[in-house]
C-alpha positions in Angstrom: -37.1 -5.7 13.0 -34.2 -7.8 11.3 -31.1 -6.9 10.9 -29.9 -6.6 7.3 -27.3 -9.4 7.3 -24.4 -9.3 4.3 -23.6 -12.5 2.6 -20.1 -12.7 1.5 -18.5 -15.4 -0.8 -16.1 -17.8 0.7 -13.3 -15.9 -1.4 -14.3 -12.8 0.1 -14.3 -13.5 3.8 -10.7 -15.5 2.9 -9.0 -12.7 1.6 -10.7 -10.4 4.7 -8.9 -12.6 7.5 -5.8 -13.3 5.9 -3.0 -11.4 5.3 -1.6 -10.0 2.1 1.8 -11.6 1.3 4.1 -9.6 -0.5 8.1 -10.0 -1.1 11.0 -8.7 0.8 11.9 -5.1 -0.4 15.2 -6.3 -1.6 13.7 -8.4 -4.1 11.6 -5.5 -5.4 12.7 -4.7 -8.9 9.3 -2.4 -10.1 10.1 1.3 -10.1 6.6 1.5 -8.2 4.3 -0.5 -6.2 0.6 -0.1 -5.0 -0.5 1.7 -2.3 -0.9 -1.4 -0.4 2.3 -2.7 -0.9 3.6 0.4 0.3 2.4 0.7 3.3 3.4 -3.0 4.1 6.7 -2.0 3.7 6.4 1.4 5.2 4.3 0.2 8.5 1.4 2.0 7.5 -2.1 1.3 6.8 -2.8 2.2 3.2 -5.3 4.9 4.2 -2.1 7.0 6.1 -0.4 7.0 2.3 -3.4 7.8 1.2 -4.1 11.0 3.5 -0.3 11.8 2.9 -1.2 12.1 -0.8 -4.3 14.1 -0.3 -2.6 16.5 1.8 0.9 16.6 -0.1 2.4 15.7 3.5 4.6 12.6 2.5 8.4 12.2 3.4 10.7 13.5 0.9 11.1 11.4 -2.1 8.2 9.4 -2.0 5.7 11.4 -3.7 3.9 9.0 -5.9 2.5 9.0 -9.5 -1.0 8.5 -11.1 -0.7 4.9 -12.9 -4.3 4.2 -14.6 -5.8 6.1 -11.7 -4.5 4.7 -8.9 -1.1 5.9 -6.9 2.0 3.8 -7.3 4.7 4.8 -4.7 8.5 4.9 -5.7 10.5 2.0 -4.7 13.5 3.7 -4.3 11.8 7.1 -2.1 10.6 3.6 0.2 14.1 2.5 0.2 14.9 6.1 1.2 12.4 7.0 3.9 13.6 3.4 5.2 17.6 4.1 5.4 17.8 0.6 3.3 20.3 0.7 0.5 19.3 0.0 -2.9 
């Protein structure tokens, strides 16, 4: 019996093994950023924001909003839960 085997595009198995790049916090000038970003900045993996918005168990000030159906996360409760000024 075989083994179903997944091809992936090139693209795909790229973006898998490298990184996501995003700017300093500083330089942040959105009122909100993607769950992904977040947790970048947070230390996080994006499923722990995730679970804190399923559960309503985030840190003060960072509760995020609905944006098109997906969770953007207040720069400034980041900046917060972080002790960085803004």
């Amino acid at each position: 019996m075989n083994p179903i085997i997944t091809q992936h595009s090139a693209d795909t198995r790229r973006a898998a093994l490298e990184p996501q790049q995003f700017p300093p916090l500083e330089l942040v000038n959105r009122p909100t950023v993607p769950t992904e970003q977040a947790a970048h900045y947070l230390l996080r993996r994006p499923q722990t924001l995730r679970g804190w918005h399923s559960q309503g168990t985030y840190p003060d000030g960072l509760r995020p909003v609905r944006l098109n159906g997906r969770l953007g996360w207040p720069v400034a409760g980041i900046r917060r839960v972080l002790g960085v000024a803004a």
